[in-house]
GUTIVEX-617533 format. One record per residue (C-alpha): residue in three letters; z, x, y; residue number from 1. Coordinates in nm, 3 decimals. Each point is the difference from the previous one (the first is absolute). Example, Ala and Ser with C-alpha at 12.3 -4.5 7.8 and 13.67 -1.06 7.14 Angstrom:
% residues 2
[rec ALA [0.780 1.230 -0.450] 1],
[rec SER [-0.066 0.137 0.344] 2],
END
This chain:
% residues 378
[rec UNK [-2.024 -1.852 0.112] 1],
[rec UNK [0.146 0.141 0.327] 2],
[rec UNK [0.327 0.225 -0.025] 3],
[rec UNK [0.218 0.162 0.262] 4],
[rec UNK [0.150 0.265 -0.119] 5],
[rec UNK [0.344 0.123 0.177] 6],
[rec UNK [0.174 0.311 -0.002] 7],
[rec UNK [0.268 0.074 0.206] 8],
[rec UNK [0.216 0.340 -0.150] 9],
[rec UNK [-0.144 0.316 -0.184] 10],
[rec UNK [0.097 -0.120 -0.367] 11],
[rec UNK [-0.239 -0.310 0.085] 12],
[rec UNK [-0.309 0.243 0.072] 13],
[rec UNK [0.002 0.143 -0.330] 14],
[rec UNK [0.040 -0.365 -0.123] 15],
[rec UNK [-0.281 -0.115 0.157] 16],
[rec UNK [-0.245 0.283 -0.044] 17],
[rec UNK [-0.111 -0.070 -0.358] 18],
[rec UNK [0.008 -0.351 0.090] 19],
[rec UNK [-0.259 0.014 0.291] 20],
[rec UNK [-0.205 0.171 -0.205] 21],
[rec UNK [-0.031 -0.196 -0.304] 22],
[rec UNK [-0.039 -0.295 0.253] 23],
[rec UNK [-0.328 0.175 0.185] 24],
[rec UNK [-0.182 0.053 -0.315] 25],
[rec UNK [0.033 -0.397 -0.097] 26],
[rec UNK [-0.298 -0.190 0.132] 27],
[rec UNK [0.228 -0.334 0.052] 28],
[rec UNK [0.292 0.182 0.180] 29],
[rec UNK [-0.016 0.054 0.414] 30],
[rec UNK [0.280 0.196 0.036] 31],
[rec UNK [0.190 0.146 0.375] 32],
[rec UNK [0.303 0.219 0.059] 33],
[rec UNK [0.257 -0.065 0.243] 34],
[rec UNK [0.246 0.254 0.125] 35],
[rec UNK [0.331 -0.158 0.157] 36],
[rec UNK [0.137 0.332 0.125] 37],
[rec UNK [0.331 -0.028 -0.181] 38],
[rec UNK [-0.043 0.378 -0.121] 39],
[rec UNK [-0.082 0.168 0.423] 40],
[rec UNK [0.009 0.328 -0.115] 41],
[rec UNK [-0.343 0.233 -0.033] 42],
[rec UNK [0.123 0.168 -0.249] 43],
[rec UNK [0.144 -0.285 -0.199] 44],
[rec UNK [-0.287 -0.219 0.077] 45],
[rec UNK [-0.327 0.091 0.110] 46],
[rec UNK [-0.049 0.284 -0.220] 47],
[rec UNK [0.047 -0.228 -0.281] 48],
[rec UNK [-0.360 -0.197 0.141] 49],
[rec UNK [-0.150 0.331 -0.030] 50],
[rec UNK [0.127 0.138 -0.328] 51],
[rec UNK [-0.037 -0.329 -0.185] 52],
[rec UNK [-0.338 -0.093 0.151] 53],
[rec UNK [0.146 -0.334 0.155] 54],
[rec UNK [-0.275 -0.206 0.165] 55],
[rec UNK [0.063 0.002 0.422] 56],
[rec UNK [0.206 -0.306 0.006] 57],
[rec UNK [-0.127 -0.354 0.140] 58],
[rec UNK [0.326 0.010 0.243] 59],
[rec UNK [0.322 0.235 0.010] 60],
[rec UNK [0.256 -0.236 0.197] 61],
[rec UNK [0.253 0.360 0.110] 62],
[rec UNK [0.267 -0.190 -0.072] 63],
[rec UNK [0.163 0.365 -0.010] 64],
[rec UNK [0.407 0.057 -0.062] 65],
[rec UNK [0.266 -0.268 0.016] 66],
[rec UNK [0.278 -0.159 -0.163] 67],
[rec UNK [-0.064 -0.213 -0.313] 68],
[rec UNK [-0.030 -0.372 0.201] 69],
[rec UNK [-0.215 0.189 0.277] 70],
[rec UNK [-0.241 0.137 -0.229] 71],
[rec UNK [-0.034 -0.292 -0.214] 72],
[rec UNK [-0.026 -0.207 0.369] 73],
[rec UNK [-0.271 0.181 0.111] 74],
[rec UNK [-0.208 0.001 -0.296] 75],
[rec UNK [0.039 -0.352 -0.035] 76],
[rec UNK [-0.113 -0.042 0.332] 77],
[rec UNK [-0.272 0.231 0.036] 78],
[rec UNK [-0.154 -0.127 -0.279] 79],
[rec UNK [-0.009 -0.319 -0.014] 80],
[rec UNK [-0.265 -0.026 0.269] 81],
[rec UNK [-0.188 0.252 -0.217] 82],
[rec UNK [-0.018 -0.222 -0.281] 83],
[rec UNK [-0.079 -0.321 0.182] 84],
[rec UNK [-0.307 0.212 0.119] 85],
[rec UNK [-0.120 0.156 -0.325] 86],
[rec UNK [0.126 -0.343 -0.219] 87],
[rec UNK [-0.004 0.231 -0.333] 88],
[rec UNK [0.009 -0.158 -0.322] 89],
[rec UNK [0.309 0.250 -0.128] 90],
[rec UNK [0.244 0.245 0.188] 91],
[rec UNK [0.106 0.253 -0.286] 92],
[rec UNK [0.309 0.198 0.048] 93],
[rec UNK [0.133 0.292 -0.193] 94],
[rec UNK [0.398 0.129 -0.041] 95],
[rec UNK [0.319 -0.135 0.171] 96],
[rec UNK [-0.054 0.140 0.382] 97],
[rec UNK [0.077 -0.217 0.331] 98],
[rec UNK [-0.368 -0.061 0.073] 99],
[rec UNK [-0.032 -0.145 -0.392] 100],
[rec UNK [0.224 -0.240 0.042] 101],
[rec UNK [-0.105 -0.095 0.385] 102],
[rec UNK [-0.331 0.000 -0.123] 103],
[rec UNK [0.072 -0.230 -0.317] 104],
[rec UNK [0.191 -0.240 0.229] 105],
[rec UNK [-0.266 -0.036 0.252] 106],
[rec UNK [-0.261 -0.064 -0.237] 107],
[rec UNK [0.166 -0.247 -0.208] 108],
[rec UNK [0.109 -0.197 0.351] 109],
[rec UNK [-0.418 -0.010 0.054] 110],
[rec UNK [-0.075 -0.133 -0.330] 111],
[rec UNK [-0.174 0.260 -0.135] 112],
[rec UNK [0.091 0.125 -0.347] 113],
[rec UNK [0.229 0.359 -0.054] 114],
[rec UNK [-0.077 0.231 -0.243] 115],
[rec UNK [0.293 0.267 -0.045] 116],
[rec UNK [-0.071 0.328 -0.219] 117],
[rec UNK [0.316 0.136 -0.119] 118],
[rec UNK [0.187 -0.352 -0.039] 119],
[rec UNK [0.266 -0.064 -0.216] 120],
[rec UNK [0.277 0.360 0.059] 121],
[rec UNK [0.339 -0.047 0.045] 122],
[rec UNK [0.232 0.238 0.099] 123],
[rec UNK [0.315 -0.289 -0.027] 124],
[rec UNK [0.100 0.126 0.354] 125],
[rec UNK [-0.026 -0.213 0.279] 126],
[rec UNK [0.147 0.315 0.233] 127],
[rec UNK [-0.361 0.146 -0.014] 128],
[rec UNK [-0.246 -0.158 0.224] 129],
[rec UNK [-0.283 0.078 -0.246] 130],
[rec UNK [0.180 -0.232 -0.251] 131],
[rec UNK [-0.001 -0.264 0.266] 132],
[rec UNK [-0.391 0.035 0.106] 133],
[rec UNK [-0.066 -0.047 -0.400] 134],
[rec UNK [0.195 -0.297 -0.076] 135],
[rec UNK [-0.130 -0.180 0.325] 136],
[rec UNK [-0.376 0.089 -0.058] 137],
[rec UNK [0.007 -0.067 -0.380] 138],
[rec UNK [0.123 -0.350 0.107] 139],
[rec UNK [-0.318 -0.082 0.182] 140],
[rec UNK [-0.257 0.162 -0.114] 141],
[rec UNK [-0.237 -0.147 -0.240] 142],
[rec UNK [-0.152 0.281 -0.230] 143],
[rec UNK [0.259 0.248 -0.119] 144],
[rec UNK [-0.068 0.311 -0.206] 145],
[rec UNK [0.289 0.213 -0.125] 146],
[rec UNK [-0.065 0.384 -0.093] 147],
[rec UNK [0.224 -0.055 -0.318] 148],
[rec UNK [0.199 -0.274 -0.225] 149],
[rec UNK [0.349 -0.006 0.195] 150],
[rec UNK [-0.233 -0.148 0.300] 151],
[rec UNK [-0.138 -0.279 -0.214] 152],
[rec UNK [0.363 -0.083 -0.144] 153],
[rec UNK [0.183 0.013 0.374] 154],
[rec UNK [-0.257 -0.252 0.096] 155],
[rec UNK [-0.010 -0.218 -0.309] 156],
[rec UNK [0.441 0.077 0.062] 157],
[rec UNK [-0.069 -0.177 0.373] 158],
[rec UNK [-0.195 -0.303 -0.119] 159],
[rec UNK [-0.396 0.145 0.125] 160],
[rec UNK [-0.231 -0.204 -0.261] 161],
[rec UNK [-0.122 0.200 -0.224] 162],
[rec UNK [-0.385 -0.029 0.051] 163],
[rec UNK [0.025 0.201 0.371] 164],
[rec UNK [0.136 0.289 -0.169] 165],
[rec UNK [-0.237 0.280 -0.129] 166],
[rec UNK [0.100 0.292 -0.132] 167],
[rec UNK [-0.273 0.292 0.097] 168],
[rec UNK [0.181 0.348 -0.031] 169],
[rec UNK [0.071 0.206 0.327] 170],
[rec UNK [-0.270 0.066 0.251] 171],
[rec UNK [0.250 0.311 0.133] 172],
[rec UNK [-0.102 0.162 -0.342] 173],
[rec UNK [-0.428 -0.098 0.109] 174],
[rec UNK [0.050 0.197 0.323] 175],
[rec UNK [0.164 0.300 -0.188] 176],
[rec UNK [-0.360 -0.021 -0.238] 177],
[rec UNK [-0.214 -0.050 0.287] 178],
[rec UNK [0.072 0.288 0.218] 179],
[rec UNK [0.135 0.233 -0.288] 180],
[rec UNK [-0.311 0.243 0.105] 181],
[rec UNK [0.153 -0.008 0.370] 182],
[rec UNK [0.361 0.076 -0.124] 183],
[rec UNK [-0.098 0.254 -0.232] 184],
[rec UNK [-0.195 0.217 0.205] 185],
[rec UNK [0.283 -0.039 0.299] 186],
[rec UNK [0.083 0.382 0.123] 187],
[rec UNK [0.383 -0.107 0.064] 188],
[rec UNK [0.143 0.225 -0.248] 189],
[rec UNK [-0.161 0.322 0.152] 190],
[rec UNK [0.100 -0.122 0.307] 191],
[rec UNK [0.370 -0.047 -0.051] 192],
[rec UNK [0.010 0.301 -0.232] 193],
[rec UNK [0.117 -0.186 -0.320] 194],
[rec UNK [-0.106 0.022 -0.358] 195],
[rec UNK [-0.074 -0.299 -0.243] 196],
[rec UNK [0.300 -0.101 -0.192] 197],
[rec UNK [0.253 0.203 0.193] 198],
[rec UNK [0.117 -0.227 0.231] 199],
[rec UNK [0.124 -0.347 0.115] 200],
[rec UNK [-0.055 -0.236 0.298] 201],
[rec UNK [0.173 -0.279 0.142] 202],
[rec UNK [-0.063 -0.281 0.235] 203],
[rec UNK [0.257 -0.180 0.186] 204],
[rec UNK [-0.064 -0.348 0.237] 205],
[rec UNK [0.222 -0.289 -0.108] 206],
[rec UNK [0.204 -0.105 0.305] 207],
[rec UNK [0.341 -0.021 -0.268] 208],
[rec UNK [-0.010 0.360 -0.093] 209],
[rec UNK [-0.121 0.167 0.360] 210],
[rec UNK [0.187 -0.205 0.248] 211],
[rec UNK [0.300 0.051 -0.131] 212],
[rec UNK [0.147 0.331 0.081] 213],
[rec UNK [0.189 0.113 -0.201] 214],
[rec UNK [-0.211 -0.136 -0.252] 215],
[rec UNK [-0.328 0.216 0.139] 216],
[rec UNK [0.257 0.287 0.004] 217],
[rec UNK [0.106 -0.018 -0.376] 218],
[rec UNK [-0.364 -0.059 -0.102] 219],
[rec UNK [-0.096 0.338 0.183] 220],
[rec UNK [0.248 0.172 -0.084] 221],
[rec UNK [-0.096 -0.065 -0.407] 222],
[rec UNK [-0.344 0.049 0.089] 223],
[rec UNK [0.092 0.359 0.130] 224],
[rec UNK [0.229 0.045 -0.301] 225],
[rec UNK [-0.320 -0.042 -0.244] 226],
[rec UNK [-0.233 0.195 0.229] 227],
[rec UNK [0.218 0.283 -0.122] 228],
[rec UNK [-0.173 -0.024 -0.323] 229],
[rec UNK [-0.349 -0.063 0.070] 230],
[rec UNK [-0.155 -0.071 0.355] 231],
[rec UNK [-0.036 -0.332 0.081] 232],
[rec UNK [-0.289 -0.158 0.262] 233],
[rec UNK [0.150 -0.263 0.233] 234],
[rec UNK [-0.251 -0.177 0.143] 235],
[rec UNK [0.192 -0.131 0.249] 236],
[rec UNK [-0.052 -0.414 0.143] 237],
[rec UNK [0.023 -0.034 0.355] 238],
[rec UNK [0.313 -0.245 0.005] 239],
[rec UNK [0.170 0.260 -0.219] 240],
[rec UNK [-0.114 0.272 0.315] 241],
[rec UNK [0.137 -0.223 0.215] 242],
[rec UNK [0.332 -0.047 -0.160] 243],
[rec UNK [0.043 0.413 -0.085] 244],
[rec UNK [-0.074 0.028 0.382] 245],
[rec UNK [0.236 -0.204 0.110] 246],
[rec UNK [0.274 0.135 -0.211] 247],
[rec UNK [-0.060 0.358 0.069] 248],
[rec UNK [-0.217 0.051 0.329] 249],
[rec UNK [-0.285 0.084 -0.253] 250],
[rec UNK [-0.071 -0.009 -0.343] 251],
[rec UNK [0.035 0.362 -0.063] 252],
[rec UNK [0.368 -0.003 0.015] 253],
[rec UNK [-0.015 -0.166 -0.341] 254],
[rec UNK [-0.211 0.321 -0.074] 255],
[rec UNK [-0.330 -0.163 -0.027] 256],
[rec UNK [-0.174 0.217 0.196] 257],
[rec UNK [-0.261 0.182 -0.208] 258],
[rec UNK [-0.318 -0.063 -0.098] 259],
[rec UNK [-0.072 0.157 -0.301] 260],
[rec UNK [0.144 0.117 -0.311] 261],
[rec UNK [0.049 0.356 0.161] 262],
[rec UNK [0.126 -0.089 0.270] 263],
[rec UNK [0.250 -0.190 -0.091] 264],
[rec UNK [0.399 0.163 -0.002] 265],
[rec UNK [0.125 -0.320 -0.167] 266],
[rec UNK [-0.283 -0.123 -0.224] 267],
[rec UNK [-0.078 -0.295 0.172] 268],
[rec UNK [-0.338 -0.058 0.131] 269],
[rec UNK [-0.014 -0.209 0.290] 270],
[rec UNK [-0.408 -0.066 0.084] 271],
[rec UNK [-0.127 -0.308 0.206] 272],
[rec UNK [-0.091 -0.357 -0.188] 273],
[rec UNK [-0.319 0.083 -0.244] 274],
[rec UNK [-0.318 -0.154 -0.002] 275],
[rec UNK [-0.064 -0.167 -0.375] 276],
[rec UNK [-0.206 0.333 -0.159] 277],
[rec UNK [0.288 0.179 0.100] 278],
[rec UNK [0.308 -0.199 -0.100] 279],
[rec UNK [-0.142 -0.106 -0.332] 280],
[rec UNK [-0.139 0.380 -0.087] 281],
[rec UNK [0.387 0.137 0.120] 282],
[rec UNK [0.139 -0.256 -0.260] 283],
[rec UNK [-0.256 0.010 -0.297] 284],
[rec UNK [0.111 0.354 -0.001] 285],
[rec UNK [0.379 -0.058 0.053] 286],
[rec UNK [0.245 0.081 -0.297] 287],
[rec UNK [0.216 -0.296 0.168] 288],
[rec UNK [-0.014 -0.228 0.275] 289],
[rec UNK [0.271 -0.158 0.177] 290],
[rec UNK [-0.014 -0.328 0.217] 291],
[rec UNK [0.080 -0.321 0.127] 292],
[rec UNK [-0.310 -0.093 -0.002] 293],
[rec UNK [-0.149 -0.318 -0.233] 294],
[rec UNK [-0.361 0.077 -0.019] 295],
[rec UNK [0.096 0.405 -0.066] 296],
[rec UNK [0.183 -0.122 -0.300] 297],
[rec UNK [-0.320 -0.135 -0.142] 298],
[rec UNK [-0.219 0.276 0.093] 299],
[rec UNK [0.222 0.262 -0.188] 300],
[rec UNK [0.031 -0.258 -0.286] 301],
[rec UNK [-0.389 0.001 -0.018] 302],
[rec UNK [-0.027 0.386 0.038] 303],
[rec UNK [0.294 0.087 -0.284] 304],
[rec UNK [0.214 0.179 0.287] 305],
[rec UNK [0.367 -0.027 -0.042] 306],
[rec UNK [0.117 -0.234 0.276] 307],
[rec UNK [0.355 -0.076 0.161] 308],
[rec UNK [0.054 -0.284 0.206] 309],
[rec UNK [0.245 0.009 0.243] 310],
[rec UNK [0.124 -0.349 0.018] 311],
[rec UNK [0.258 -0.217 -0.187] 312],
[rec UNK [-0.300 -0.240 -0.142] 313],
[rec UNK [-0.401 -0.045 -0.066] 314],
[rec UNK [-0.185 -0.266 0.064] 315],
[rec UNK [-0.276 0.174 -0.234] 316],
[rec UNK [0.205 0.053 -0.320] 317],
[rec UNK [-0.324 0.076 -0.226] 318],
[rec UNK [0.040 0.358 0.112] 319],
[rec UNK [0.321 0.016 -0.115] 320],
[rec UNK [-0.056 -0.137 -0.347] 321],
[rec UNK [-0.358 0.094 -0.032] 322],
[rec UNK [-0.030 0.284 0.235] 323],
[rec UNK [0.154 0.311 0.162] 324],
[rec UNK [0.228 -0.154 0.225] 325],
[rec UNK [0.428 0.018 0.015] 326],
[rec UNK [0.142 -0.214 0.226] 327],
[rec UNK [0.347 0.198 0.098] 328],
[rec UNK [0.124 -0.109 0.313] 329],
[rec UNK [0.118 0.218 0.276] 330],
[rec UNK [0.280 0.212 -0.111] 331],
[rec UNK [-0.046 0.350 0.099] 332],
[rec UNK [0.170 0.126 -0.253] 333],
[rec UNK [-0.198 -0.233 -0.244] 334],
[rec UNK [-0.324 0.095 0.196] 335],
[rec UNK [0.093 0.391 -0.101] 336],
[rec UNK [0.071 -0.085 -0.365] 337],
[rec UNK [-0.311 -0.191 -0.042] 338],
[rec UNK [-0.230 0.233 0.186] 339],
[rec UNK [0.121 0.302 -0.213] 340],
[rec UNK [-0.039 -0.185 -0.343] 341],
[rec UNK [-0.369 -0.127 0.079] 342],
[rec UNK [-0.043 0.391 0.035] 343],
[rec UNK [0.186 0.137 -0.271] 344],
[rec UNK [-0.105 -0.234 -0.233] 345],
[rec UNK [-0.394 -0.121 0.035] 346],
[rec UNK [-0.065 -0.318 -0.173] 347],
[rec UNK [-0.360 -0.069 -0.100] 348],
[rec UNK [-0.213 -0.304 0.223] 349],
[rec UNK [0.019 -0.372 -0.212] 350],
[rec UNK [-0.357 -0.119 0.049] 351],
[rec UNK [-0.105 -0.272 0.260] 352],
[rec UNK [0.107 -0.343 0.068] 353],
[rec UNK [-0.186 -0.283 -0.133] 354],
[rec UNK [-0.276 -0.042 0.209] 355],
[rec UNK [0.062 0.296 0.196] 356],
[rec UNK [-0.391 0.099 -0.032] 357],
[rec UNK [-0.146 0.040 0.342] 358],
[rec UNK [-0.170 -0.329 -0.072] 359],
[rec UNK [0.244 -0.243 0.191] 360],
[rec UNK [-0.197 -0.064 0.312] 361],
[rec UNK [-0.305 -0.080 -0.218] 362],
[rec UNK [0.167 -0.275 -0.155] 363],
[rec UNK [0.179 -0.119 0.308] 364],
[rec UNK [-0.355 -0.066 0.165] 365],
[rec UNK [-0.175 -0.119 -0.304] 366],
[rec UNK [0.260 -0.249 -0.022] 367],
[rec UNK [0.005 -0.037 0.332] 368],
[rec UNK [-0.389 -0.091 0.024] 369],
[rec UNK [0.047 -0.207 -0.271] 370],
[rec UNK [0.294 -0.218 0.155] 371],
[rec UNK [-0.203 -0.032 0.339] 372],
[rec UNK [-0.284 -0.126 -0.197] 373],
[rec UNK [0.157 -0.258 -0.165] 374],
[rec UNK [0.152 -0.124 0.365] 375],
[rec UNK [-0.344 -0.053 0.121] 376],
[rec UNK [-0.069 -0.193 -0.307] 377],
[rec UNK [-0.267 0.261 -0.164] 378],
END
């Protein structure tokens, strides 16, 4: 059984890591990577292949920045060719990004079947292009496996029989097992001059919260407001960059200019994107994390750190009910309030998620294997 693998954004890398492997060490599974280029930065890209011992991929189309319709044009066209060529028997695609959905579409339009790993999360807003991407590619694809229940009930909800459906657990959490001896031994904390426990970090990408203005404003200006009570590491996405830049001249005008916890007159750390050791050793040791981030909100779930997301909604409400995770908007004054309570008032970590094991890609490709089998008639 042949399958292309695609990736196309950073979140997809650590995705697809545990899943490569797993598929490598079967003896009826060819497996090949390719890279569409969706995610053009070094830093947010490449030094994921490295980290996360990614094969070289087969191709990397470069399909590189664009608006949503360009980037899901060019993968769509850029691959198709590819796929003509290599006639796999599956194209497997993680997450909600532009190239999962372009590469769903294009796969489905050649007849050959879709498997989509994370299927199933709903958000219940149609403003987010994310939520878009997953409706569309659940619709087509023909193996879905969901990372936890509300996944198999959305689909069940939209009419997807029953029998493509498999719930396997998260392979996010398999990546956080795999490469816990790479995180663990990560320097970052001596570098940035922080101590375990005694601070926070925060990530910040989605279009609705840093292309707004005054929106990016208010959210700094609560960041800066709990940075006065213990330093927080803002690793900082280079949209958001973009957007501080072109309000200001330069991002240090929102006094993000140091680079360390001593250096720092405000509290705020401002350091470059991470490579995975890094990021995941800076928020293992967080006392909270705060984000607008999807996958982040299941990482801190899975590592009992206090997480608040940054958004009006989930589309991975396990973590709220089983996990770490508050979902509370983007209020600054309700940022403040929240931030200081999760400090003042530690609450111990619930355990896991069912199924939340490190042991999701091993059942993805075992069932995987299996399926294919049975479609040559074994």
């Amino acid at each position: 059984m042949k399958i292309l693998n695609v990736a196309g954004a950073r979140p997809n890398f650590m995705k697809l890591a545990p899943l490569i492997r797993r598929m490598q060490r079967h003896p009826d599974i060819s497996s090949v990577l390719v890279h569409t280029g969706q995610h053009y930065d070094a830093n947010m890209a490449g030094q994921f292949f490295r980290d996360l011992e990614l094969p070289t991929p087969y191709a990397s189309l470069n399909v590189g920045p664009g608006s949503h319709a360009s980037q899901t044009a060019e993968v769509m066209k850029r691959l198709e060719p590819l796929l003509e060529e290599t006639r796999p028997d599956l194209v497997l695609v993680v997450g909600d990004v532009n190239s999962t959905l372009a590469a769903a579409l294009t796969a489905a339009k050649l007849h050959i079947p879709v498997a989509h790993v994370e299927a199933g999360l709903r958000s219940r807003d149609r403003t987010m292009p994310e939520e878009i991407n997953r409706l569309l590619t659940d619709a087509i694809a023909t193996y879905l496996f969901v990372t936890e229940e509300s996944g198999r009930e959305n689909l069940l909800r939209e009419g997807v029989d029953a029998g493509r459906i498999h719930f396997v657990g998260n392979v996010m959490i398999d990546a956080l097992e795999d490469f816990r001896p790479l995180w663990e031994g990560s320097g970052i904390h001596r570098k940035l001059g922080l101590r375990r426990g005694q601070y926070g970090v925060v990530t910040l990408h989605r279009p609705s919260n840093v292309d707004d203005t005054r929106r990016l404003r208010d959210l700094i200006d609560a960041l800066r407001r709990v940075a006065c009570e213990v330093p927080i590491v803002f690793p900082v996405h280079p949209r958001t960059r973009n957007r501080l830049t072109e309000l200001n001249g330069s991002a240090p005008a929102f006094g993000l200019e140091a680079e360390s916890a001593t250096e720092s007159a405000t509290g705020l750390v401002c350091v470059e994107p991470l490579g995975y050791p890094d990021f995941m050793a800076l928020v293992a040791g967080a006392r909270l994390v705060l984000t607008d981030s999807g996958g982040l909100q299941e990482e801190t779930t899975a590592l009992g750190v206090p997480c608040l997301t940054l958004r009006d909604n989930t589309e991975r409400p396990v973590t709220v009910t089983d996990g770490t995770n508050r979902v509370i908007g983007t209020c600054p004054a309700r940022i403040v309030e929240e931030a200081f309570d999760v400090l003042q008032n530690p609450r111990a970590a619930p355990s896991r998620p069912p199924l939340w094991d490190g042991k999701a890609a091993e059942r993805i490709v075992t069932i995987l294997a299996r399926l294919g089998g049975a479609n040559d008639g074994h």
